[in-house]
ZALUM-954935 format. One record per residue: x, z, y of N, C-alpha, C in turn. Coordinates in steps of 0.1 Angstrom, whole numbers, padded with zeros to 4 digits, always signed. Layout:
# ZALUM-954935
XZYXZYXZY
...
***
This chain:
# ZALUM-954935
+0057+1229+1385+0049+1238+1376+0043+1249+1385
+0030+1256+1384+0024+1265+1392+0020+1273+1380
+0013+1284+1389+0009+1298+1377-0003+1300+1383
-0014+1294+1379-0023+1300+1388-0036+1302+1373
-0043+1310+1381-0059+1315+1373-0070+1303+1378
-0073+1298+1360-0085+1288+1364-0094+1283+1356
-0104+1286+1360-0117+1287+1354-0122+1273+1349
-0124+1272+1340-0134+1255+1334-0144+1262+1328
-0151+1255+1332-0166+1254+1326-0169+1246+1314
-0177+1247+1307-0181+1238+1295-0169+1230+1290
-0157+1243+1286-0144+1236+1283-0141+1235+1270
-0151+1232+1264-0150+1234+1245-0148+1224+1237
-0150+1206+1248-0147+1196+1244-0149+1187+1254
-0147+1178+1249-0145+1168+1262-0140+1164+1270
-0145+1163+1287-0139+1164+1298-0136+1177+1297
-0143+1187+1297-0134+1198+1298-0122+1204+1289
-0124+1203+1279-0116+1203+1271-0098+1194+1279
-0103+1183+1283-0093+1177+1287-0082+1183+1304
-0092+1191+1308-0094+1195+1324-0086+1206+1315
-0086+1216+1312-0080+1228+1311-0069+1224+1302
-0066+1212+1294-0052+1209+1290-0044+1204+1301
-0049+1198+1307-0040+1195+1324-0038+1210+1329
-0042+1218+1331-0040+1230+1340-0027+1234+1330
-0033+1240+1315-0022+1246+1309-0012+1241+1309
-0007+1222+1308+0006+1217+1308+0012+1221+1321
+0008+1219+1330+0013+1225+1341+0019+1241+1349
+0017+1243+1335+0021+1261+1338+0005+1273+1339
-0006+1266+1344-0016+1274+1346-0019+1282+1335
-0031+1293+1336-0034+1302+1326-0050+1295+1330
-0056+1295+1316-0071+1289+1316-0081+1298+1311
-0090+1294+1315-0102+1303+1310-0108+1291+1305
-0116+1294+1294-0122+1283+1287-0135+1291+1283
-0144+1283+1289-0159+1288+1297-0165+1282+1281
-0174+1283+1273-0186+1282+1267-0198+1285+1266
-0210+1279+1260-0221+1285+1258-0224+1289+1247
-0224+1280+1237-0223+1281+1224-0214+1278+1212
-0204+1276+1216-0194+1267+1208-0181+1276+1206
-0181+1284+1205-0173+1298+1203-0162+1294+1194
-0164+1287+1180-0152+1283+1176-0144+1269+1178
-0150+1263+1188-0146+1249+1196-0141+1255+1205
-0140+1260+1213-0137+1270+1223-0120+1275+1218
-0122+1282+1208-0110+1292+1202-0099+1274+1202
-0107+1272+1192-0098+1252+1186-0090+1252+1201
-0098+1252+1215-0093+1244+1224-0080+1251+1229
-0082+1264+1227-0076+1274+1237-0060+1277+1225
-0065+1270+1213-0048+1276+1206-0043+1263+1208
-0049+1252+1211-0040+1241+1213-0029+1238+1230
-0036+1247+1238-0033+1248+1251-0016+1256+1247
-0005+1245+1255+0003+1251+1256+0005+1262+1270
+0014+1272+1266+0017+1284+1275+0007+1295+1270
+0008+1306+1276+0001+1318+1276-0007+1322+1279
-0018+1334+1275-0024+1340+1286-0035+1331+1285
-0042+1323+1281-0055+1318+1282-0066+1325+1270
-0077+1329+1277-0088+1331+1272-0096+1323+1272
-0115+1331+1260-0117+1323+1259-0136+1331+1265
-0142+1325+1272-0154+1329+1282-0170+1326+1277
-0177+1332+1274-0190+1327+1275-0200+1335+1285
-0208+1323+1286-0221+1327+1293-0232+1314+1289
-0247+1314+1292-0254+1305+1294-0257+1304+1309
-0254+1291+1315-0258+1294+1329-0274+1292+1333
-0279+1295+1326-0295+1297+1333-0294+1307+1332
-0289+1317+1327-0288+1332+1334-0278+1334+1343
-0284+1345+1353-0272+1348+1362-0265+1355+1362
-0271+1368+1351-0262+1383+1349-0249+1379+1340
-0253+1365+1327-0246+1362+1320-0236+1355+1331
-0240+1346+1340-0227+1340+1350-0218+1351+1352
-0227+1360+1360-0215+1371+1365-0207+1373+1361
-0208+1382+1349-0203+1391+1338-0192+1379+1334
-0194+1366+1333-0183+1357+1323-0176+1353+1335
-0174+1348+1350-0168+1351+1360-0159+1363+1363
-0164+1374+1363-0156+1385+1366-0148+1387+1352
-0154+1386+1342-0145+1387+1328-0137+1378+1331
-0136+1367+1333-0125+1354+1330-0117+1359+1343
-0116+1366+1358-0113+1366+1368-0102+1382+1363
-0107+1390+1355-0101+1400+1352-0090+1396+1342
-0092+1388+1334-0087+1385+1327-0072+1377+1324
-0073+1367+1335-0065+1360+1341-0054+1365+1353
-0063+1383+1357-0055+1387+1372-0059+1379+1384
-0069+1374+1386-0072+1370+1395-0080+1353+1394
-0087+1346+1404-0093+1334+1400-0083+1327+1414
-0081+1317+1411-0075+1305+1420-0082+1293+1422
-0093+1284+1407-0094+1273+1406-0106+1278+1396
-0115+1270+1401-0129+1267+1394-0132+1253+1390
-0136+1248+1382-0140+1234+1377-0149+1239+1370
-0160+1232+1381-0176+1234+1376-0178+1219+1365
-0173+1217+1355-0176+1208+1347-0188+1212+1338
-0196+1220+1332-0205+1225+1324-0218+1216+1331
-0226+1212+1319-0238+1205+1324-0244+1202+1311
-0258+1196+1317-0270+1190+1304-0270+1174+1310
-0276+1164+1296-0276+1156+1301-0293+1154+1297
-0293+1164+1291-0308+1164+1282-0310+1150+1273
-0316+1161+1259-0319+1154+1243-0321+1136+1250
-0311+1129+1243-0311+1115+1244-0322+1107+1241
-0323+1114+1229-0334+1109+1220-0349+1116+1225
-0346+1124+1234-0363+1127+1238-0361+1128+1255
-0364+1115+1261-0360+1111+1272-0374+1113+1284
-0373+1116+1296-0385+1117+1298-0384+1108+1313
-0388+1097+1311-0394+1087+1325-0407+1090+1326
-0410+1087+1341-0421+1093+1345-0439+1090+1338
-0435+1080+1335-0446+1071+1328-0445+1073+1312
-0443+1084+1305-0436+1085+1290-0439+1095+1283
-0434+1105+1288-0436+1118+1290-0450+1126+1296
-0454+1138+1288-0465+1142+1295-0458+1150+1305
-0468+1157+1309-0465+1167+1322-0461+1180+1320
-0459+1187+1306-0452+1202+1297-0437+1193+1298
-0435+1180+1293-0425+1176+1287-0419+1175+1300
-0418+1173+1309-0419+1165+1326-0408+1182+1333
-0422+1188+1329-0416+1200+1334-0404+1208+1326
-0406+1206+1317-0394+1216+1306-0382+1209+1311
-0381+1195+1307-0369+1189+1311-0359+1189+1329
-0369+1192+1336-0366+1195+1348-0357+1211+1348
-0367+1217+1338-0361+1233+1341-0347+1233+1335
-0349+1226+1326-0335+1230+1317-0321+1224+1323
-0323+1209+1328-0314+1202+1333-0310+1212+1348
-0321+1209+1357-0316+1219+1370-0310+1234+1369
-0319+1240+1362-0312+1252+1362-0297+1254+1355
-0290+1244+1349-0278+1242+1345-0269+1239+1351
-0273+1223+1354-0269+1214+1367-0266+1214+1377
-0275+1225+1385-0272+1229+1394-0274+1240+1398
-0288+1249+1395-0287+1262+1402-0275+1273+1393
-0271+1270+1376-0260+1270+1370-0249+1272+1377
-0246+1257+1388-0233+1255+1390-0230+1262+1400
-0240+1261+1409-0241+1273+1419-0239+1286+1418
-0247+1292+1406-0243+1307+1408-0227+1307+1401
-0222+1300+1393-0209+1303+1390-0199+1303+1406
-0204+1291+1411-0193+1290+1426-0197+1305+1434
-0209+1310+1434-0214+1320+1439-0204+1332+1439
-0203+1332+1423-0193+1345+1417-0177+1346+1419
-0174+1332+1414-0161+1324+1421-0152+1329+1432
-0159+1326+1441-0155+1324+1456-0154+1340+1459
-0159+1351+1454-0161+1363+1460-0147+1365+1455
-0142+1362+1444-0127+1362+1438-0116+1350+1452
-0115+1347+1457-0111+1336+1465-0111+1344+1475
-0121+1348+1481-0123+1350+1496-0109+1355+1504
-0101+1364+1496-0091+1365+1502-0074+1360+1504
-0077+1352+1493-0067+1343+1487-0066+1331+1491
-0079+1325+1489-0080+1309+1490-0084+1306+1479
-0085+1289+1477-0086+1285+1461-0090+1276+1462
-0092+1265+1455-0098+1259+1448-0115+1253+1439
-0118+1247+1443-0134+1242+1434-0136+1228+1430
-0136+1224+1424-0138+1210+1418-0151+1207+1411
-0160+1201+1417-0174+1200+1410-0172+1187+1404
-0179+1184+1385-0180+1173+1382-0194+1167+1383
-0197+1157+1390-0209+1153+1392-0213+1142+1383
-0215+1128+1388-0221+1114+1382-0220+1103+1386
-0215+1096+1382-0222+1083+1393-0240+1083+1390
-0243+1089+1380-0259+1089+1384-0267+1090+1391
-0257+1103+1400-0263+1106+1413-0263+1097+1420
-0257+1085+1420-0259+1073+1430-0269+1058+1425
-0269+1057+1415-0271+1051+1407-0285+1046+1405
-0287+1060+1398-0303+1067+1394-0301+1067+1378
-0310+1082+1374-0310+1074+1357-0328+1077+1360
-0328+1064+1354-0345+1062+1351-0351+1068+1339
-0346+1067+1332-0352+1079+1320-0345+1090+1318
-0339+1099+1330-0331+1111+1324-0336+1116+1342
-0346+1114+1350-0342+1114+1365-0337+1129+1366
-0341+1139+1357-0337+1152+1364-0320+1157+1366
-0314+1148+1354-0299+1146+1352-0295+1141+1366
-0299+1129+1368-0297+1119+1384-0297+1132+1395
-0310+1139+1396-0315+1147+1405-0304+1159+1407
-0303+1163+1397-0292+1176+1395-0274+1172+1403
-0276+1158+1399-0263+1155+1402-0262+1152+1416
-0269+1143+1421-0271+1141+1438-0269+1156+1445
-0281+1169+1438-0277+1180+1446-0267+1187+1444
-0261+1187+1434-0243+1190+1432-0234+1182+1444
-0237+1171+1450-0227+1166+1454-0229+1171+1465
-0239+1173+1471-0249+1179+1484-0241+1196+1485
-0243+1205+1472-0239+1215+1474-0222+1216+1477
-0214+1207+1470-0202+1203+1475-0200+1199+1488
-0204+1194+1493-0201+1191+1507-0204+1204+1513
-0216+1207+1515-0218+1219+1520-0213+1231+1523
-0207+1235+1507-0195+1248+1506-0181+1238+1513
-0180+1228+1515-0166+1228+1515-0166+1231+1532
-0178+1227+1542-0176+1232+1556-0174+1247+1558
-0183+1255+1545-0184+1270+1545-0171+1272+1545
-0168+1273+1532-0158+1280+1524-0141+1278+1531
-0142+1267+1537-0127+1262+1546-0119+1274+1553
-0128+1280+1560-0123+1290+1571-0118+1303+1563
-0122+1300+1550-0115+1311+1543-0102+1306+1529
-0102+1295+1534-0086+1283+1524-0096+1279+1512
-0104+1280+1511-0109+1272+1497-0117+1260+1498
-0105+1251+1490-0116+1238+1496-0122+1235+1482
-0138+1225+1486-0143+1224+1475-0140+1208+1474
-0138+1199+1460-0148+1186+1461-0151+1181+1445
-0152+1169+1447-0164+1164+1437-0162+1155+1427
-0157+1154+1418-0157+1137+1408-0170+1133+1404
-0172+1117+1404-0181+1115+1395-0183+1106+1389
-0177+1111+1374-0175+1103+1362-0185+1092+1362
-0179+1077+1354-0187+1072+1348-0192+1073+1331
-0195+1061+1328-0196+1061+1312-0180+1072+1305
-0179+1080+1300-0166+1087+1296-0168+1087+1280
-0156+1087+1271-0156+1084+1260-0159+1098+1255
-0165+1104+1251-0160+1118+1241-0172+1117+1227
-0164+1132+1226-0172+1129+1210-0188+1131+1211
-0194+1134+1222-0209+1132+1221-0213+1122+1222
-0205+1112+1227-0211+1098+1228-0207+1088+1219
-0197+1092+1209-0196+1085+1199-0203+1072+1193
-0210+1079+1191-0221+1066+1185-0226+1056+1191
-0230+1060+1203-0237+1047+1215-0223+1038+1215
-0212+1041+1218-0203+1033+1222-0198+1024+1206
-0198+1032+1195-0195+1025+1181-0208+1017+1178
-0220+1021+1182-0233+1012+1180-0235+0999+1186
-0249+0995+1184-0251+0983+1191-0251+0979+1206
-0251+0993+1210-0250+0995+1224-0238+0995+1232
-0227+0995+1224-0211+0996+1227-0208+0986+1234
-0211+0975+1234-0206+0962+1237-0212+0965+1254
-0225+0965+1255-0227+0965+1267-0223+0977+1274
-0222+0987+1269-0217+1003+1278-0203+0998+1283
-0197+0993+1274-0180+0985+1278-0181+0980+1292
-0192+0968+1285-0194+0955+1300-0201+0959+1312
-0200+0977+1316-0204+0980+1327-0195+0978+1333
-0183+0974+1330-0169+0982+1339-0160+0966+1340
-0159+0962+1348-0150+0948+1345-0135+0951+1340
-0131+0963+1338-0121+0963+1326-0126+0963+1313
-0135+0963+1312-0143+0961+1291-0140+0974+1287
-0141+0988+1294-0142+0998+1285-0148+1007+1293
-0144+1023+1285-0151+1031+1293-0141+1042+1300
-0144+1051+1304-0133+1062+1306-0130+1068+1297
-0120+1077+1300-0110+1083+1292-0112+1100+1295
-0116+1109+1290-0115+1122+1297-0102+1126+1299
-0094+1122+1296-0078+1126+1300-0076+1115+1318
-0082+1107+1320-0084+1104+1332-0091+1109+1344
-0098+1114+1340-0111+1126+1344-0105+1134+1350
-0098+1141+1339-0085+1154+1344-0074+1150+1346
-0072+1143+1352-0062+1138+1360-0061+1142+1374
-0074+1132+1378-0080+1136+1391-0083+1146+1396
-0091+1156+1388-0099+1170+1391-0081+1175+1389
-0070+1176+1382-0062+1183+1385-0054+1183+1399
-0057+1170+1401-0050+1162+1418-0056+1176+1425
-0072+1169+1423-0078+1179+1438-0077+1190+1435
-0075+1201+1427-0071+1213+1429-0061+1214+1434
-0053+1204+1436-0035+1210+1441-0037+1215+1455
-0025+1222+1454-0023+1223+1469-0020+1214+1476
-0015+1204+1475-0013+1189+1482-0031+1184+1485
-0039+1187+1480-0049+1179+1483-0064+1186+1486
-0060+1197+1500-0066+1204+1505-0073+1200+1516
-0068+1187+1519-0072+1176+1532-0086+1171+1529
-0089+1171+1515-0097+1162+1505-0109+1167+1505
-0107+1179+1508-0125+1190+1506-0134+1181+1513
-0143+1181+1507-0156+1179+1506-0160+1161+1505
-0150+1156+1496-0149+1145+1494-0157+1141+1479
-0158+1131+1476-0170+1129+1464-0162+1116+1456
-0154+1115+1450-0143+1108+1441-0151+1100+1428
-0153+1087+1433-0159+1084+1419-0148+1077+1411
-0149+1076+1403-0145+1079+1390-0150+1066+1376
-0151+1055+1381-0160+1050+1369-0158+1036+1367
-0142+1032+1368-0139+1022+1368-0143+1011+1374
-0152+1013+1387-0158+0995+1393-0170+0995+1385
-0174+0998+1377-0190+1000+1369-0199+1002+1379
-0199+1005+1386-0209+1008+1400-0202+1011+1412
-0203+1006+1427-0198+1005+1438-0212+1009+1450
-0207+1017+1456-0217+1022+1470-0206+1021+1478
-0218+1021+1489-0209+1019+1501-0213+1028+1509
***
């Protein structure tokens, strides 16, 4: 069991949701990060066994709002240990923009929204983070994609955001080392939650399965499995490593 302070991002359902029930079974105290989902949020945080967990908002295209929900969740907790940048856009499904599709307002809105989430988002949270760490050490776990290896052709800014998330990971993890905080990376594949419900219950279910030569998809309770691994202290070796995550569905080399 451990006792430490730890931050999730976009922990109101889902993979996150699943990420901060790993920490709390383990003794941790969580902060459960939202944007808009304030009573999904509460839901997550009375189901979390143990104490001492709050519940955090900000939107990350703002930065004052990052701050302020960093230093709140860091005061809150008595200190920050563990970050899990899980919060992200995958941008409106149904209003998709490939290059040939979309005009050039749509081209651009969708870039703004996805990146500045995705990643300049994820960024300033690690930004605020780490100033809590600096003297302690700690922990960072970024969730990225296999998209970023992949490509998504009608979502590219999603793809785009994620490649430089994994880029920013590596990066901080040569920084941040000399001060004990290591960073690294998962990156999920196809994952079951309730946003995706329907694609996988739909006509499209059969093939989203047959990405994976096990015939399914992920599990977010597998997700946070791993991201709980790499926070440990046991797996500090690991910084700046990029963990995919997506059952054999896709292989790089």
């Amino acid at each position: 069991m451990t006792d430490r302070a730890v931050l999730v991002t976009g922990a109101s359902r889902g993979i996150g949701a699943a990420v901060a029930r790993a920490f709390a079974e383990s003794g941790d105290r969580v902060a459960i990060h939202h944007r808009d989902s304030a009573d999904a949020a509460e839901e997550v945080r009375g189901r979390l066994p143990g104490a001492g967990h709050v519940v955090v908002r900000a939107d990350l295209t703002d930065p004052d709002a990052v701050r302020a929900m960093v230093d709140r969740a860091a005061e809150a907790l008595g200190g920050l240990d563990v970050l899990v940048n899980n919060a992200g856009t995958y941008g409106d499904r149904d209003d998709p923009h490939p290059i040939f599709g979309a005009s050039y307002e749509e081209w651009q809105k969708r870039w703004r929204q996805v990146v500045e989430t995705n990643l300049t988002g994820a960024g300033n949270v690690i930004w605020c983070a780490a100033q809590h760490m600096r003297d302690s050490g700690g922990r960072i776990v970024n969730v990225s994609s296999r998209g970023a290896f992949r490509g998504e052709p009608h979502q590219p800014a999603y793809g785009a955001s994620k490649a430089g998330l994994n880029a920013l990971g590596q990066s901080l993890a040569v920084a941040l080392a000399p001060y004990g905080i290591a960073v690294a990376t998962v990156a999920p594949g196809f994952v079951a939650t309730d946003m995706v419900t329907e694609y996988l219950d739909g006509e499209q279910g059969a093939a989203i399965r047959a990405q994976s030569p096990f015939d399914r998809v992920g599990r977010p309770e597998e997700i946070a499995a791993a991201v709980h691994w790499l926070a440990s202290p046991q797996a500090e070796w690991t910084s700046g490593t990029i963990v995919d995550l997506n059952g054999a569905s896709y292989l790089r080399s």
